[in-house]
C-alpha atoms as one frame of an Amber mdcrd trajectory, in Angstrom:
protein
  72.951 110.013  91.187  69.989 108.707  89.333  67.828 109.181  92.264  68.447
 112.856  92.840  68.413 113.527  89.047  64.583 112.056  88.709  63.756 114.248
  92.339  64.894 117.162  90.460  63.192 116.550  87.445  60.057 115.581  89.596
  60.209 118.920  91.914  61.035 121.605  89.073  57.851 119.310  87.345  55.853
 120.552  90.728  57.078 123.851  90.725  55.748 124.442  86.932  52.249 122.994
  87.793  52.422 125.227  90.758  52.058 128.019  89.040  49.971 127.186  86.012
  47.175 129.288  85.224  44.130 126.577  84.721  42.958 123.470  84.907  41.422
 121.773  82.046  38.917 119.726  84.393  36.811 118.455  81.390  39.948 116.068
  81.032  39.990 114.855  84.857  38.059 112.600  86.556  36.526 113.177  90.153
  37.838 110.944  92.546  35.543 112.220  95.322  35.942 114.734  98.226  38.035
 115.178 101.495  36.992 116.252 105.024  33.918 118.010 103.390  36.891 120.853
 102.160  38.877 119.373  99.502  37.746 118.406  95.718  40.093 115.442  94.649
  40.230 114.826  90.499  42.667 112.534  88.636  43.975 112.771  84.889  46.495
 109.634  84.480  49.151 109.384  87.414  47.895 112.880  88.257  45.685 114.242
  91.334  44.505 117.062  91.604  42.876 118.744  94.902  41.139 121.738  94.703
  40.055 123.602  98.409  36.344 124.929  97.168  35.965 127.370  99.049  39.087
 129.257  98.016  37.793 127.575  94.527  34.174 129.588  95.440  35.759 132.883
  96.677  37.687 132.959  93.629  34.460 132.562  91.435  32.892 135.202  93.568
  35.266 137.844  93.407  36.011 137.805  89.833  31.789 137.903  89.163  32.025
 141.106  91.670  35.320 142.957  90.172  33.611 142.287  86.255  30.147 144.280
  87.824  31.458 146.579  88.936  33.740 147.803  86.748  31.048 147.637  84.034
  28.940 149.997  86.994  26.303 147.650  87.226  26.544 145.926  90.771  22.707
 144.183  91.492  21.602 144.094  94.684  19.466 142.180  97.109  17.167 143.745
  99.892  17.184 142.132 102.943  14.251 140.552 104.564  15.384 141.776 107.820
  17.773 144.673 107.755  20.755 143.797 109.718  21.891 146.757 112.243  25.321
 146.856 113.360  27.657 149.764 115.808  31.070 150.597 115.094  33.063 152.699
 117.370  33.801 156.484 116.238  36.800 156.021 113.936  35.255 153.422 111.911
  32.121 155.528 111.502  34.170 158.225 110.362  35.573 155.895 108.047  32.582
 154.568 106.815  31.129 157.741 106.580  33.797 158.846 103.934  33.211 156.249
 102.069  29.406 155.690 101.423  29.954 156.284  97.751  32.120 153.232  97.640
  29.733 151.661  99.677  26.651 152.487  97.554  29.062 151.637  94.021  30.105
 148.631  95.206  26.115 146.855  96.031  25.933 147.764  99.687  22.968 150.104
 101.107  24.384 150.802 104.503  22.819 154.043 106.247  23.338 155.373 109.669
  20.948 154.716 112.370  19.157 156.863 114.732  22.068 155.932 117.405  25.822
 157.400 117.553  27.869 154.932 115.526  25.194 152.615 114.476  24.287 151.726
 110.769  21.704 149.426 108.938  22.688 147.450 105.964  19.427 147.208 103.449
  20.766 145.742 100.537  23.672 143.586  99.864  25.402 142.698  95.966  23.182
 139.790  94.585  26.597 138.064  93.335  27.434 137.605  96.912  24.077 135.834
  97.029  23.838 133.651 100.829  26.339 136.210 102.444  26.811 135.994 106.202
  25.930 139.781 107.287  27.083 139.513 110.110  30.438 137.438 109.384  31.115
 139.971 106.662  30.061 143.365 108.821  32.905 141.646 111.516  35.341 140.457
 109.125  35.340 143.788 107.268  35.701 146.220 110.371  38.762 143.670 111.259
  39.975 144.622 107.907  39.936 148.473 108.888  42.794 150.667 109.737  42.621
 151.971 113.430  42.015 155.177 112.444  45.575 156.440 112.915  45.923 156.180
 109.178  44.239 157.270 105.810  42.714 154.436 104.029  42.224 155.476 100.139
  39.157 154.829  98.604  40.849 151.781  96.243  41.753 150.288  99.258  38.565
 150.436 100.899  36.636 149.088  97.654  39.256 145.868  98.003  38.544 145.213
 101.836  35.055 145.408 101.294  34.629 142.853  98.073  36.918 140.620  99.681
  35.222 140.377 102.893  32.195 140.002 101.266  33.446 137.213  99.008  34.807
 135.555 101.958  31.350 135.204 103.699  29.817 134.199 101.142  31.490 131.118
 100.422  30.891 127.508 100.860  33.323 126.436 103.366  33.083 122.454 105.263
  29.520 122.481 103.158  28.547 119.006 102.124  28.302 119.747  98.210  26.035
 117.931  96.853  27.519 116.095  93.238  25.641 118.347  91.074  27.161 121.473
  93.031  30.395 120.455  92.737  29.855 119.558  89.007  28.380 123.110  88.761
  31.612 124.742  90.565  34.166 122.766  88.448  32.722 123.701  85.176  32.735
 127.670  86.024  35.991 127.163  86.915  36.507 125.856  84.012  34.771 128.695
  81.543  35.492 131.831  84.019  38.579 131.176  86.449  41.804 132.597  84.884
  44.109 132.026  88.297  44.057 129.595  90.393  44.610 131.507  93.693  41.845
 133.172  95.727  41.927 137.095  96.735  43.722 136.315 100.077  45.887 133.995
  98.001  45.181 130.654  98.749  45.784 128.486  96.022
């Protein structure tokens, strides 16, 4: 009886932590890192393991979501505009929403070509983005056209595909990176659960 009474206690003590909205990591120690993915910290008989990259996306996104609701997204040119074709229902889609686009840090404009566009400038918060991960990613993201997708909607699909290639994922952190990336969690993370929801 003892020995389900203390699982009990020990899984409704889980399911609390679970859903806790920060970690004070000033109080942990770091333990060191797993398969070049996982963060592992330790406070007493605790461990913690943080996934950075969900840990980076999270940072990412909520830098994004603050600029542009105070309507001041910064961009970044690219060195080498990055020219990609869709096939006529995303065009139309895109088309529709160029406003978005522009609002949220993207200069995409159409090409010369049927269906083709060139992306100029990207947001500068989503500094090191993958272009081209992000351009297929985001299309993925797309209705097929059959349906209406509302400009709210779009906005989302776009900041969290963006966010998502621009992340850190398998890097080999160095320790001052991962010092940096624990402390803004720290000061600016108020969930612990990425845009797709990975805790």
């Amino acid at each position: 009886e003892d020995f389900f009474a203390e699982n009990k206690r020990f899984l409704e003590e889980l399911e609390t932590k679970a859903k806790q909205n920060k970690i004070d990591v000033s109080s942990c120690a770091y333990a060191g890192k797993l398969f070049n993915t996982y963060l592992l910290y330790e406070r007493g008989d605790e461990v913690y393991i943080i996934d950075q990259h969900a840990a980076h996306e999270k940072l990412l996104y909520d830098r994004y979501v603050a600029e542009y609701e105070r309507g001041k997204v910064a961009t970044q040119s690219m060195l080498v505009p990055y020219k990609f074709t869709v096939t006529p229902e995303e065009s139309e889609l895109l088309n529709e929403n160029l406003n978005t686009l522009a609002a949220t840090g993207f200069n995409i404009i159409a090409d010369r070509k049927p269906n083709s566009y060139i992306v100029k400038a990207v947001p500068l918060c989503c500094v090191g983005l993958n272009v081209q991960s992000f351009v297929s990613d985001f299309l993925h993201e797309l209705p097929d056209g059959s349906e209406k997708l509302l400009p709210t909607a779009f906005k989302e699909a776009l900041m969290q595909s963006a966010c998502k290639a621009a992340t850190k994922c398998e890097d080999d952190l160095s320790d001052d990176e991962i010092e940096k990336l624990l402390s803004q969690i720290a000061k600016e993370t108020t969930e612990l659960f990425c845009p797709h929801g990975r805790p």
